[in-house]
C-alpha positions in Angstrom: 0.0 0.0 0.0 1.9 3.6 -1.0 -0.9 6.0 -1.1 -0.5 9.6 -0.1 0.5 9.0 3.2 4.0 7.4 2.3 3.6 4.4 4.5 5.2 1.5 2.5 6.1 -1.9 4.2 9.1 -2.7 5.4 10.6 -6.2 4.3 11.8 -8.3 6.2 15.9 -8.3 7.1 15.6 -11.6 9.7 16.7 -14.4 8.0 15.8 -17.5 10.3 18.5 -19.5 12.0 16.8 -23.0 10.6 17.9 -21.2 6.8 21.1 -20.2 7.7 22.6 -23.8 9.5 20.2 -25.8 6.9 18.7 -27.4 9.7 22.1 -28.7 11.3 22.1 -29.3 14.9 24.2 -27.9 17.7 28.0 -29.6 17.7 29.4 -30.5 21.0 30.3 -28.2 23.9 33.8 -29.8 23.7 34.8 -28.8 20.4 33.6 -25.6 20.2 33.1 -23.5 23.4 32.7 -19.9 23.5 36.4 -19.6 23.9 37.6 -22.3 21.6 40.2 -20.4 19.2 39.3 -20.7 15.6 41.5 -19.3 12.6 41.4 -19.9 8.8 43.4 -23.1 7.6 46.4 -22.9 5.5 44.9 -24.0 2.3 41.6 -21.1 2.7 43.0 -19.0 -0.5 41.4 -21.7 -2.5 37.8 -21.3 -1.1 35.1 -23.1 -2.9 32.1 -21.7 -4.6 29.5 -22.9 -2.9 29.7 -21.0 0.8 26.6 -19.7 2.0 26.8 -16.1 2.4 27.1 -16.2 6.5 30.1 -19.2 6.1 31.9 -16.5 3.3 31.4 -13.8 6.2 32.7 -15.5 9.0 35.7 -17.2 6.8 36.5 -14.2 6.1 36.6 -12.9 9.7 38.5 -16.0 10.7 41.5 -15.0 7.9 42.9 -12.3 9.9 43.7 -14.7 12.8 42.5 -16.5 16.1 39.2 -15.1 17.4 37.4 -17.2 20.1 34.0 -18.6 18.9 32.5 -15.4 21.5 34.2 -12.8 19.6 32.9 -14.5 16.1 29.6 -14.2 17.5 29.8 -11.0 18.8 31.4 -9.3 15.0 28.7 -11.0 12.8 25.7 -9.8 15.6 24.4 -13.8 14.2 23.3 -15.6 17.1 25.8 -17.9 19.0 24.0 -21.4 17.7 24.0 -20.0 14.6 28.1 -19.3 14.4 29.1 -22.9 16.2 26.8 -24.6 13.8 28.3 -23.2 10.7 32.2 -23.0 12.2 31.5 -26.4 12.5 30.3 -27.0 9.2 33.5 -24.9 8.0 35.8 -27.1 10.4 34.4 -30.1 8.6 34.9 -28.8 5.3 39.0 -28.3 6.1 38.3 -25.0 6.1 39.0 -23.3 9.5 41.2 -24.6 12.6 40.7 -24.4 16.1 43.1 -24.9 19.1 41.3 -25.7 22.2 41.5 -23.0 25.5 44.4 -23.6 27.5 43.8 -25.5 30.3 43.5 -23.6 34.1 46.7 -24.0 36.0 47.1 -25.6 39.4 46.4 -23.1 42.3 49.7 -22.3 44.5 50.4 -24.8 46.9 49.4 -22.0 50.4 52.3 -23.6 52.0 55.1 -22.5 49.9 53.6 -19.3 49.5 53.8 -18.7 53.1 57.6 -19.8 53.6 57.8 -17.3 50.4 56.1 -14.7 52.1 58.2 -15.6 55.1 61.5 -15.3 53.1 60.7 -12.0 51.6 60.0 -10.5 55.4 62.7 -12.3 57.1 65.1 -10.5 54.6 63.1 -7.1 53.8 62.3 -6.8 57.2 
């Protein structure tokens, strides 16, 4: 309807999720958590033809180095579902690498912190 009042309507910019990951489920928490590192593989100069849009956006992204899965998420504004599904759609392709989060060190033994602590008073006064 554009009459004289100038009211058109707007069209749609929400593309559903179920479209954009072709109905793929969720992968595993393991292999891709919100801080999983992902970067493009060596070989992503030879990038086929048949990327969906959103996979060409976020291989793209993923070329200028490691991003965690959040910040993916958080550049494309797609929701997070929607970026594992197709990172892992793009990891099974060959197309992008991930190196897990390093693992959480050991807490300080509170012993040998004390006998440090001592040390550093016994000779600093």
């Amino acid at each position: 309807m554009t009459g004289n009042d100038g009211w058109e309507p707007e069209a749609p910019e929400l593309v559903r999720p179920y479209v954009i990951t072709k109905g793929r489920g969720l992968p595993d928490e393991e292999h891709l958590s919100l801080i999983t590192l992902v970067t493009a593989a060596d070989g992503h100069a030879r990038r086929p033809l048949r990327l969906s849009p959103e996979e060409q956006s976020l291989l793209d992204l993923c070329s200028a180095g490691y991003l965690s899965v959040a910040e993916i998420a958080g550049h494309t504004h797609f929701p997070l579902g929607v970026v594992r599904i197709l990172l892992a759609s793009l990891m099974e392709g060959g197309h992008l690498m991930t190196r897990p989060p390093v693992a959480r060190a050991r807490l300080a033994d509170k012993e040998i912190l004390e006998e440090v602590l001592n040390g550093l008073r016994a000779k600093f006064g």
